[in-house]
C-alpha positions as CSV (number, residue, x, y, z in Angstrom):
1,X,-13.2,-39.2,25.6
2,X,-14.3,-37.3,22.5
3,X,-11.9,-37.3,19.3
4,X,-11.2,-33.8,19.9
5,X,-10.8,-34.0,23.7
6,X,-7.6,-36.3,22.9
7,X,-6.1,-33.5,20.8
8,X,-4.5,-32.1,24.0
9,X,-4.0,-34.9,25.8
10,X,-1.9,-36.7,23.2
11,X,1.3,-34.6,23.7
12,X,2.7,-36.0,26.6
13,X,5.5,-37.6,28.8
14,X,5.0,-40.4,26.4
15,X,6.4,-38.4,23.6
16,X,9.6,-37.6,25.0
17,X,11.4,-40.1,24.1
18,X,10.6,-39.7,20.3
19,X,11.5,-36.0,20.8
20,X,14.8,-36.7,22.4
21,X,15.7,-39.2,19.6
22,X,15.1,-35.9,17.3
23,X,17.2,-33.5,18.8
24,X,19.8,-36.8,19.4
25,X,19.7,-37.0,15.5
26,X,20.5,-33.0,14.9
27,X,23.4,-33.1,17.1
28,X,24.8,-36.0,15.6
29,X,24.6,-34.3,12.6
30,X,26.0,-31.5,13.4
31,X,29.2,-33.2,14.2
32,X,29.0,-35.5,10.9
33,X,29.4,-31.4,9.4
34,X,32.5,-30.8,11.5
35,X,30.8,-28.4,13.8
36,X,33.5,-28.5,17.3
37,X,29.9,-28.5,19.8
38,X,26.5,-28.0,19.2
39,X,23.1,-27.8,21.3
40,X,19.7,-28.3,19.9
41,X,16.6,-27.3,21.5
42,X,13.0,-29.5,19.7
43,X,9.4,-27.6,21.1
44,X,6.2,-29.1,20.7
45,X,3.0,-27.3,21.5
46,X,-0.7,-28.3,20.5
47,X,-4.1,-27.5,22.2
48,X,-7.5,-26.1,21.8
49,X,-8.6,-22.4,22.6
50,X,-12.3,-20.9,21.5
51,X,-13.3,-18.0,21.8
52,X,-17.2,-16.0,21.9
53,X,-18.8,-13.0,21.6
54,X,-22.1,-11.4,22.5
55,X,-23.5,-15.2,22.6
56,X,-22.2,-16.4,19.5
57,X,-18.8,-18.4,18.4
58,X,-16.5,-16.6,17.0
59,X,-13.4,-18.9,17.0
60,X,-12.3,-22.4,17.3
61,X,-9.0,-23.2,16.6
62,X,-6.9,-26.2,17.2
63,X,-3.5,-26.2,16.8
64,X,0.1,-28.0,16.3
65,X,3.1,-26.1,16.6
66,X,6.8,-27.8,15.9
67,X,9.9,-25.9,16.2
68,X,13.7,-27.0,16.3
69,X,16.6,-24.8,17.1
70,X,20.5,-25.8,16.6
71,X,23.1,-23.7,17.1
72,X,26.3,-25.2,16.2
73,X,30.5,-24.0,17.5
74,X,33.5,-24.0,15.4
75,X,36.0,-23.0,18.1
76,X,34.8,-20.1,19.3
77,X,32.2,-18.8,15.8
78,X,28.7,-19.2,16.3
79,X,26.1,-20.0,14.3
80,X,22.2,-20.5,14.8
81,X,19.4,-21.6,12.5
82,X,15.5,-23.1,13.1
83,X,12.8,-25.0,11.4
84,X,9.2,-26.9,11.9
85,X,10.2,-29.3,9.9
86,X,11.4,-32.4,11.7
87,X,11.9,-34.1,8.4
88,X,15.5,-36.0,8.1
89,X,16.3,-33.8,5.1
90,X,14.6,-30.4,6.7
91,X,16.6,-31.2,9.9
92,X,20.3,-31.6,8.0
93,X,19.0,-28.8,5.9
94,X,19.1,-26.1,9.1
95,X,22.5,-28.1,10.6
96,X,23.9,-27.4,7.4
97,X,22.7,-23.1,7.7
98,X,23.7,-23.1,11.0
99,X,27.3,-24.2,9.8
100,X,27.4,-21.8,7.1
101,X,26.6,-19.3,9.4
102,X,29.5,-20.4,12.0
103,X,32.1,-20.3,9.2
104,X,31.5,-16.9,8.2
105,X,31.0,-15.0,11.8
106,X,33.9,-13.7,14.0
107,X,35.2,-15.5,16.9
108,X,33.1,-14.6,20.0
109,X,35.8,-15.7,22.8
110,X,32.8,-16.3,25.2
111,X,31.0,-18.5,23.1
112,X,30.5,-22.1,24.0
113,X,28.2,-24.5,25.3
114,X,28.4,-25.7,29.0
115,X,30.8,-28.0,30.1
116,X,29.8,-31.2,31.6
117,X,30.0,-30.5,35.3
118,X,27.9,-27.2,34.5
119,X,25.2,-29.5,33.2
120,X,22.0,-30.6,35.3
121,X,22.4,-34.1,36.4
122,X,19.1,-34.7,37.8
123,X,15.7,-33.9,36.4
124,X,13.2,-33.6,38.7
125,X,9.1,-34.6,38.4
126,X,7.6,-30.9,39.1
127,X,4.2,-31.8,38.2
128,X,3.7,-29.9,35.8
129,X,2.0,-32.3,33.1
130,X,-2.5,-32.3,34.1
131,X,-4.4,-32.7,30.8
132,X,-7.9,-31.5,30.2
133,X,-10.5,-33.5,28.8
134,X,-12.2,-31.1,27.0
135,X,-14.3,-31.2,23.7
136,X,-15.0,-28.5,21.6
137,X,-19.2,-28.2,22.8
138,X,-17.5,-28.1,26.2
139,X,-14.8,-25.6,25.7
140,X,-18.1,-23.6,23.6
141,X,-20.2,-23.9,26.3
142,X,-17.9,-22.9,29.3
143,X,-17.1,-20.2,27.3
144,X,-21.0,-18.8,26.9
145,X,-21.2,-19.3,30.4
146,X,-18.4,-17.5,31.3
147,X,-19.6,-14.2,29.0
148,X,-23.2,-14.4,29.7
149,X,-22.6,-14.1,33.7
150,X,-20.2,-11.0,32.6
151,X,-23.5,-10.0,30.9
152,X,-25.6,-10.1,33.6
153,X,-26.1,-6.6,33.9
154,X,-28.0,-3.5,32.1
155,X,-25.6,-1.9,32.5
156,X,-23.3,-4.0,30.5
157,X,-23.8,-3.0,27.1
158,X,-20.6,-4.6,25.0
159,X,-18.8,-7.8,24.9
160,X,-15.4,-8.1,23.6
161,X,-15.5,-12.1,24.2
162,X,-14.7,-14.8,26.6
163,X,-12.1,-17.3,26.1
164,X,-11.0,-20.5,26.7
165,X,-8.1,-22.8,26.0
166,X,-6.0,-25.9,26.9
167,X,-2.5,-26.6,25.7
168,X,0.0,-29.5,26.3
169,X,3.4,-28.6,25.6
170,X,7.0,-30.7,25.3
171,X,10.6,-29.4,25.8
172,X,13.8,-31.2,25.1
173,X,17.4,-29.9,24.9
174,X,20.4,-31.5,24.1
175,X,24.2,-30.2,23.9
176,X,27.2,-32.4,22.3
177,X,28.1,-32.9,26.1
178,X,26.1,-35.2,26.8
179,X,22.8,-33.3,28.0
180,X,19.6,-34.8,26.9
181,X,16.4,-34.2,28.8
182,X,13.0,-32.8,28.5
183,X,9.6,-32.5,30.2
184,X,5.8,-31.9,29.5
185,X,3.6,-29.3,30.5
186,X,-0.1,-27.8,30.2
187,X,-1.1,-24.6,30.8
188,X,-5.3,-24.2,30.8
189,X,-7.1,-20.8,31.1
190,X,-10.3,-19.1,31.3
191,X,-10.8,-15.1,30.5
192,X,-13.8,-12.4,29.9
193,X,-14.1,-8.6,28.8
194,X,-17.1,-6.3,28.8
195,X,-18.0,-2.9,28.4
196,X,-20.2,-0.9,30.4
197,X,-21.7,2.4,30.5
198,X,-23.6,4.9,32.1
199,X,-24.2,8.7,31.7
200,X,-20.7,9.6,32.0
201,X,-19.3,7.2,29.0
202,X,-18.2,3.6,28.8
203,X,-15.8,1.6,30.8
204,X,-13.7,-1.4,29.9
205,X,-12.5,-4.3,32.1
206,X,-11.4,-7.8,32.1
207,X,-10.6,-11.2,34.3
208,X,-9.0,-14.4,33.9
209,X,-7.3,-17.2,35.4
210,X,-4.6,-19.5,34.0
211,X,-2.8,-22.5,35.4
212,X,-1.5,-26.1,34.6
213,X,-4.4,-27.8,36.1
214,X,-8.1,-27.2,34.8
215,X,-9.9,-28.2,38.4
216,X,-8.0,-25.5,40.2
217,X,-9.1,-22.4,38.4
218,X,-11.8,-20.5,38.8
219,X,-15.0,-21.7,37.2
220,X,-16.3,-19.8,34.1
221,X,-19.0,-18.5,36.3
222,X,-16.5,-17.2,38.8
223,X,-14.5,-15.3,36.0
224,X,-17.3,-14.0,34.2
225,X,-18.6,-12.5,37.6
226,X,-15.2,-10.9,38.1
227,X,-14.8,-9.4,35.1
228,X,-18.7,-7.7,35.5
229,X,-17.9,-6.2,39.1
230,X,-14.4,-5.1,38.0
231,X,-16.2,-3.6,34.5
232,X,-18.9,-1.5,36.8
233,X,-16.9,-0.4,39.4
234,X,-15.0,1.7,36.8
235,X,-18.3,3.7,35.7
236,X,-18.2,7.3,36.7
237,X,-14.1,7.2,36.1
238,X,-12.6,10.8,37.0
239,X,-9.4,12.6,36.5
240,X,-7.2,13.2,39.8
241,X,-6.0,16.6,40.3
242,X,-1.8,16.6,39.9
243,X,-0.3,15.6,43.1
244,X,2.5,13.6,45.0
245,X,0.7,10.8,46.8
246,X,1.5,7.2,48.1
247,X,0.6,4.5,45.5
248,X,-1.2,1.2,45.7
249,X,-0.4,-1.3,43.3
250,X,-2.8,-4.2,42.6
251,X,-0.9,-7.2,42.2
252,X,-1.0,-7.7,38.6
253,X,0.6,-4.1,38.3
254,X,2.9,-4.7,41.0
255,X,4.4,-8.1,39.2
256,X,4.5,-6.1,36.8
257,X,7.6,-3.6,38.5
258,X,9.0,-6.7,40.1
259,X,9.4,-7.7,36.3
260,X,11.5,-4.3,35.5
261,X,13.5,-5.6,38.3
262,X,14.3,-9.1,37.0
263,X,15.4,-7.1,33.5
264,X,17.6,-4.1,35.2
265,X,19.4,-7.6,37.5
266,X,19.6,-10.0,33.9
267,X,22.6,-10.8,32.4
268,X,22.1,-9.2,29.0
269,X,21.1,-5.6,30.2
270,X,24.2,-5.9,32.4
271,X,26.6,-6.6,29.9
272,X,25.3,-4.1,27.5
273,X,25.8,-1.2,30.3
274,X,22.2,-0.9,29.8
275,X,20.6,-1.1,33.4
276,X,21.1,1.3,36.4
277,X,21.8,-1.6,38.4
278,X,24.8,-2.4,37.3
279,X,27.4,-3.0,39.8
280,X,25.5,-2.4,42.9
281,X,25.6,-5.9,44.3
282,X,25.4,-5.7,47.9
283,X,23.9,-2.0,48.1
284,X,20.6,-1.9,49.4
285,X,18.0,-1.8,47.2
286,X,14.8,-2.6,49.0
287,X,13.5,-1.8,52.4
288,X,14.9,-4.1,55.4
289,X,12.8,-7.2,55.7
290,X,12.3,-7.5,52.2
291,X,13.5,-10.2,49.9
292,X,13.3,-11.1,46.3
293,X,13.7,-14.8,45.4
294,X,12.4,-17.4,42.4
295,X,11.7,-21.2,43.2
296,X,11.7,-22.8,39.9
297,X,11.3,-26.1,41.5
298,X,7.5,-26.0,42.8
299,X,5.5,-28.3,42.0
300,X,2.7,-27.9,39.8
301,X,3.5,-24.0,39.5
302,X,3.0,-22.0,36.3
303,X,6.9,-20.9,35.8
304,X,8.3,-24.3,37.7
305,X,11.3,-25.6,35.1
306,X,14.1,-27.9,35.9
307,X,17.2,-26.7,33.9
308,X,17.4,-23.3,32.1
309,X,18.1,-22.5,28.2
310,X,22.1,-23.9,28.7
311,X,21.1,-27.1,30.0
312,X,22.2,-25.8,33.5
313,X,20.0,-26.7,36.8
314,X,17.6,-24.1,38.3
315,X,17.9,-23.9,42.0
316,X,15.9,-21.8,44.7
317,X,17.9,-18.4,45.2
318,X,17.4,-14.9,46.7
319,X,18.2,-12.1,44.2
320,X,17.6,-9.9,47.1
321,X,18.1,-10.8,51.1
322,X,16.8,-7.9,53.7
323,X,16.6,-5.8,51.1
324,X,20.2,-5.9,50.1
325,X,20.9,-7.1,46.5
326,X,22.8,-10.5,46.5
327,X,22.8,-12.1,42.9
328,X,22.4,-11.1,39.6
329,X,20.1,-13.5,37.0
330,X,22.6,-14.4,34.6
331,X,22.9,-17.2,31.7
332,X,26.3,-18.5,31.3
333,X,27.0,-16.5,27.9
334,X,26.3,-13.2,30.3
335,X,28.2,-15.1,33.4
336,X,31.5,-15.4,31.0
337,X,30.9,-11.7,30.2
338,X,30.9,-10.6,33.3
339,X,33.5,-12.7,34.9
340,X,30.9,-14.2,37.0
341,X,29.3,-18.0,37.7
342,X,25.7,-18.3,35.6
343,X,23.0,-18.8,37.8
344,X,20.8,-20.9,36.4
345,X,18.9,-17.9,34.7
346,X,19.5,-18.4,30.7
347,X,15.8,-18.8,29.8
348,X,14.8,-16.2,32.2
349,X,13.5,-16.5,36.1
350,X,11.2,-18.7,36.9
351,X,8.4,-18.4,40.2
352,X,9.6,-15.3,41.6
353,X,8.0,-13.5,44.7
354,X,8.4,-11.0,46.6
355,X,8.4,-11.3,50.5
356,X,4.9,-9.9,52.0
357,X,4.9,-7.5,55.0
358,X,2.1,-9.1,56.6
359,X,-1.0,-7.0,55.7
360,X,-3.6,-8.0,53.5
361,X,-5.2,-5.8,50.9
362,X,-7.6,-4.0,53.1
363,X,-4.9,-3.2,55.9
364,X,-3.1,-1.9,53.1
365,X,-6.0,0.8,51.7
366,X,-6.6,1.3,55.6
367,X,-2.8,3.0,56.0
368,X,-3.5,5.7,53.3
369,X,-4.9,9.0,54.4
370,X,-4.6,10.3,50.2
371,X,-3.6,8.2,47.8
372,X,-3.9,6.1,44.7
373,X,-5.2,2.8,44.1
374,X,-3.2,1.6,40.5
375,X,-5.3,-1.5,38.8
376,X,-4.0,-0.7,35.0
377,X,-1.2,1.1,33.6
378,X,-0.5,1.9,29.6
379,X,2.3,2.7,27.9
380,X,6.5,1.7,27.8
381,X,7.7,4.6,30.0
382,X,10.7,2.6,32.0
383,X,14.3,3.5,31.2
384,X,16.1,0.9,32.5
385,X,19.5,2.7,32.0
386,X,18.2,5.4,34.1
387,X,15.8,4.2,36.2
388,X,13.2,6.5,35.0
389,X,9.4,5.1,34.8
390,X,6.4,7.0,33.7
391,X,3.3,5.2,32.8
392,X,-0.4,5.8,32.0
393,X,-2.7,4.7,34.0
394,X,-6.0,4.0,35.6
395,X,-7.4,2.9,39.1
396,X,-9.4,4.2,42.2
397,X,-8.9,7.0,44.5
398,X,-8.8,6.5,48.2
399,X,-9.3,8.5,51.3
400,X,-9.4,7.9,54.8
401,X,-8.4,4.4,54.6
402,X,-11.4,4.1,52.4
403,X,-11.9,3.2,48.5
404,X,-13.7,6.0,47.1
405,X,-13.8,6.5,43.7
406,X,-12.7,5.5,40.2
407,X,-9.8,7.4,38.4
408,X,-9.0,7.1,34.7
409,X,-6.9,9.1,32.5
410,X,-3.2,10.0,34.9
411,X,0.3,9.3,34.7
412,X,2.0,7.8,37.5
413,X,6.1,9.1,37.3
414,X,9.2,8.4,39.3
415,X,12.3,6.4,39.6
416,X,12.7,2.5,39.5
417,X,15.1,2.6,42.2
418,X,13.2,5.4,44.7
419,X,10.3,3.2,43.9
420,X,12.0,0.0,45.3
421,X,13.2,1.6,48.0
422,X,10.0,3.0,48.8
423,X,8.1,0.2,49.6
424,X,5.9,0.6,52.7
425,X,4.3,-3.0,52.5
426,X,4.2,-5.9,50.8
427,X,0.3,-7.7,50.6
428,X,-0.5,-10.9,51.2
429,X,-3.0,-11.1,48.1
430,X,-0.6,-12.9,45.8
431,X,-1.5,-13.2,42.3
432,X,0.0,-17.2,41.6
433,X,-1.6,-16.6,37.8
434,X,2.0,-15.4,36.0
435,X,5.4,-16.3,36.7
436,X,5.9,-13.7,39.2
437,X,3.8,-14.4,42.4
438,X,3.1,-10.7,44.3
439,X,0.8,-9.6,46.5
440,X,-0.5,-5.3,46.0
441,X,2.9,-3.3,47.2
442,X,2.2,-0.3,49.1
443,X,4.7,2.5,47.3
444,X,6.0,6.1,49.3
445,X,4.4,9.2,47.0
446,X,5.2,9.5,43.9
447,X,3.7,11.8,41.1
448,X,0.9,11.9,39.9
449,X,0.0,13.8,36.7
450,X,-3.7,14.4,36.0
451,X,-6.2,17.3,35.7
């Protein structure tokens, strides 16, 4: 193995006992400065990522990122402060802030680490830790592969680059207690954009993959390919005419409304009154049949994590159960706000998916008489107080069951909550790249603003 192939694999499982002596230290300290309870979270990150263009390097850059965050309880005032300095005088240097801080807020009577029975007691092996062995003329040549496959066409006539990169990462938290765990992770990926163009203007499109081990994704000459046939397939875009039509949602667009979900259901948009699902647990919310769930425990997945931001355990759970809305995603700060029991949920969801209907993608176009295929939207046109989405976008039209054309330059508008309920089906082409895993969701018409 090459010098620069070990700059990844270095950070590993074999670090973590180094990093929990760290965060160890801080809270220690943080109780030599008379701070009641504290909780310290130490993340480690380092990797390689290059990047090309139009046959030529552009970028390498290796990199090392530190970062330590302590937040620190007198009674019931809080105070938080960070640094990438691990140094023993840089570390009492942001205790010492993050008491000063404490002493001079109000009391926040919902403040407060968790107790001991809240905390995880067992830390499972999610796999989640696969190193790449790669050297900077490798991760330069995959790379050129990658865009000159994109390339491959005269019709191609613009590169914005191809990309690739491999990161090993280490998490440890600790609270005054007595939690003190951690675990390592990689994440690898692979990605391309090209521009094309033909009589009627240029066209822009991309691909990539992205996962924790490097032999699983697609090969640069697989990505590259993609992001060619999804480039030309937009040439010759047109404007729709305004109408109300069923919408298809490829299924990086529909993880995408799954992920307004998550926020409207999330402990902090509940609290603040700011999401139209407030209080509606155990109305339906989705079609019968349909449920909503995260698995943070599978192994080797992208989002897979075994305790959340408070040092709680995550745990399989349905947010939604035949359609009906069962459990909000809360932290415990939001759980003691809402005089409810945290679930798991304080660094967010991890592995959600959606339940699929059955039908793949092309018994999916095959139901739609008119309609819409969305593959790209633009824009931040979701209200989650009101439910209101409107978004730029850009996709395909289809007809008779069929995949026409390509459409660029509409607005797709309607309301979260209609849209939910609207569902029609639920595909079985799941995209496993993000931490939302969804297949392309089938919506009931909605409008569409164009020509």
């Amino acid at each position: 193995m090459s010098e620069n192939a070990s700059v990844t694999a270095n950070l590993g499982p074999q670090h973590l006992g180094a990093a929990r002596d760290t965060v160890a230290q801080v809270l220690e300290e943080a109780k030599r400065q008379g701070a009641s309870a504290a909780e310290a979270q130490l993340s480690l990150a380092q990797g390689l990522s290059v990047d090309v263009r139009l046959g030529e390097v552009e970028t390498v850059e290796f990199h090392r990122d530190r970062g330590l965050a302590v937040t620190v309880f007198f009674g019931q005032r809080k105070g938080q402060a960070s640094t990438s300095d691990d140094s023993p005088q840089s570390l009492r240097d942001a205790v010492a802030a993050a008491c000063a801080i404490a002493r001079h807020t109000e009391e926040d009577k919902y403040a407060g680490i968790a107790s001991p029975e809240q905390l995880a007691d067992r830390i499972p092996d999610l796999d989640l830790y696969h190193p790449w062995a790669l050297s900077t003329e490798q991760a330069i040549d995959d790379a050129l592969r990658c865009e000159a496959v994109a390339r491959d066409d005269e019709r191609i006539v613009n590169s914005e680059g191809a990309s690739v990169s491999t990161g090993s990462s280490l998490r440890v938290l600790g609270t005054s207690a007595g939690f003190l765990q951690g675990y390592a992770g990689t994440m690898h990926s692979r990605s391309c954009a090209v521009v094309a163009e033909d009589d009627q203007g240029m066209q822009r499109n991309f691909w990539y993959d992205a996962g924790r081990r490097a032999d699983l994704l697609a090969s640069a000459e697989q990505v590259g390919e993609r992001a060619r046939e999804r480039t030309l397939a937009r040439l010759g875009a047109e404007i729709p005419d305004t109408a109300e039509l069923p919408v298809l949602l490829a299924p990086e667009i529909a993880a995408g409304l799954l992920g307004h979900f998550i926020s409207a259901i999330s402990g902090g948009s509940l609290y603040r009154r700011a999401s139209f699902l407030r209080d509606r647990l155990g109305e339906r919310l989705f079609p019968q049949g349909i449920d909503v769930r995260e698995q943070p425990l599978l192994p080797g997945a992208n989002g897979s994590a075994p305790f959340d931001g408070d040092g709680l355990a995550t745990r399989d759970q349905a947010f939604v159960e035949d359609g009906v809305l069962r459990r909000y995603a809360l932290g415990l700060y939001a759980a003691r706000r809402l005089d409810m029991a945290p679930t798991g949920n304080g660094s967010g969801v991890h592995n959600l998916s959606i339940s699929d209907t059955g039908e793949d993608f092309d018994a999916l176009v095959r139901r739609i008489d008119r309609g819409i295929l969305v593959t790209e939207v633009m824009g931040q046109g979701v209200n989650l107080v009101t439910g209101d989405y409107s978004r730029g976008a850009s996709g395909f039209w289809i007809e008779n069951g069929v995949i026409r054309k390509p459409l660029q330059e509409f607005t797709i508008a309607g309301n979260l909550g209609e849209m939910f309920a609207g569902i029609q089906g639920s595909g079985t082409d799941v995209d496993r790249r993000g931490n939302i895993a969804c297949g392309s969701l089938l919506l009931s018409p909605m409008k569409i603003a164009g020509a």
